[in-house]
C-alpha positions in Angstrom: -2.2 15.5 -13.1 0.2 13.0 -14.6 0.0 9.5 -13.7 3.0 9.7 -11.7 1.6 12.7 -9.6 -1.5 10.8 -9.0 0.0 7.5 -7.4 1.9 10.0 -5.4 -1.5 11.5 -4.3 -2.6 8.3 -3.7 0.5 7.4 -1.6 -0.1 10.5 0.3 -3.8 9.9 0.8 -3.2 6.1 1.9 -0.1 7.3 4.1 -2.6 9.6 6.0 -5.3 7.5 6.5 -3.0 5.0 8.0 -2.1 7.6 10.5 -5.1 8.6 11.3 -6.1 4.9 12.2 -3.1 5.6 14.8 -0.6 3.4 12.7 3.5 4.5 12.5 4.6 4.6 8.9 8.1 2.7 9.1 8.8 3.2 5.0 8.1 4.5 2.1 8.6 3.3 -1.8 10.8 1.4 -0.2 13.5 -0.2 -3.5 14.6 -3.5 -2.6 16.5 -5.6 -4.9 13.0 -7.9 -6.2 11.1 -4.7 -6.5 9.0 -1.4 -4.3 6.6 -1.6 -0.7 4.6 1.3 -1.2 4.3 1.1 2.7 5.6 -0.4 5.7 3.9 0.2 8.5 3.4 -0.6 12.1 -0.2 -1.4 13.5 0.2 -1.7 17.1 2.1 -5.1 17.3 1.8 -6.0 13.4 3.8 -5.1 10.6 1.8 -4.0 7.7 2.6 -4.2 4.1 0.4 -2.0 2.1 -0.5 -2.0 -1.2 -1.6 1.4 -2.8 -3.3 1.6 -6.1 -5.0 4.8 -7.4 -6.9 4.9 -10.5 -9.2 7.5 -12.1 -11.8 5.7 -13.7 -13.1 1.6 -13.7 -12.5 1.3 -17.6 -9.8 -1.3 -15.8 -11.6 -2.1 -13.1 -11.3 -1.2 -9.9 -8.0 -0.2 -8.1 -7.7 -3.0 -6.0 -8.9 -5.7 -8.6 -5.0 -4.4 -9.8 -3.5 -7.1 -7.4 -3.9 -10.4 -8.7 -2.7 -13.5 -7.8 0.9 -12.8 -9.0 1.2 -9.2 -7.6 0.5 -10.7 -4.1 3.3 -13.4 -4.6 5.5 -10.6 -5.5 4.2 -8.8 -2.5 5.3 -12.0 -0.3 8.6 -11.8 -1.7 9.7 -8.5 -1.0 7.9 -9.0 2.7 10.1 -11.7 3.2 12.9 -10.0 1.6 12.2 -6.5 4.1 12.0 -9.0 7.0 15.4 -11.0 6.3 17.1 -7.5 6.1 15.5 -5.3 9.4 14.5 -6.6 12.9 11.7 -4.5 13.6 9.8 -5.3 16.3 6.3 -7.4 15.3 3.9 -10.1 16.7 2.0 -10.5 13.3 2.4 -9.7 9.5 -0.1 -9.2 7.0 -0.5 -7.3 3.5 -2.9 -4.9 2.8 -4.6 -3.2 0.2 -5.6 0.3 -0.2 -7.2 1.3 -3.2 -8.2 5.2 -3.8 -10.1 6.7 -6.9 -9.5 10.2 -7.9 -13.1 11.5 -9.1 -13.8 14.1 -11.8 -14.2 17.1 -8.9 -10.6 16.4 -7.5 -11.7 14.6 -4.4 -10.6 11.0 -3.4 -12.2 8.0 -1.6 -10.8 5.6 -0.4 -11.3 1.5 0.5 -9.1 0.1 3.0 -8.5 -4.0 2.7 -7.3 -5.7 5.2 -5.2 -9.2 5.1 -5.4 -9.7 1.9 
């Protein structure tokens, strides 16, 4: 699996999960002009901006240790940016995090952070 195909799987895995929690996914790898949103997504009144990392191993550390202090400014740009261009409907906004690791056997797992 190339690295592209697993961030997809991630994506997919992350997208599903979301789902399953009874959450509407609004977007996906969404291009705005200041960069991507993995997901947008719609958790009962709040918009949700989720961050998906995938990794196969910790050699780097763990997938959501990926978002640092600069990715989450980034992140708050491009919410900004998504919300200055669409009106859909929200009380609340947050980002999120969803980190999965693909183990040796093929299967996933996955850890869900919230507001980060």
């Amino acid at each position: 699996m190339t690295t592209r195909e697993l961030g997809r799987a991630g994506e997919d895995l992350a997208a599903e999960h979301l789902v399953a929690c009874g959450w509407q996914i609004l977007e996906r790898n969404l291009q705005l002009s200041q960069g991507e949103l993995d997901i947008v997504a719609l958790a009962h009144t709040t918009l949700v901006f989720v961050e998906v990392k995938t990794r196969r191993t910790f050699v780097t550390g763990v997938p959501q240790a990926a978002v640092t202090a600069a990715k989450l400014r980034r992140l708050r740009r491009l919410a900004g940016e998504y919300l200055m261009e669409r009106s859909t409907p929200h009380r609340d906004v947050r980002i999120d995090v969803v980190a999965v690791l693909a183990h040796l056997d093929g299967t996933f797992s996955l850890e869900h952070l919230e507001a980060v």
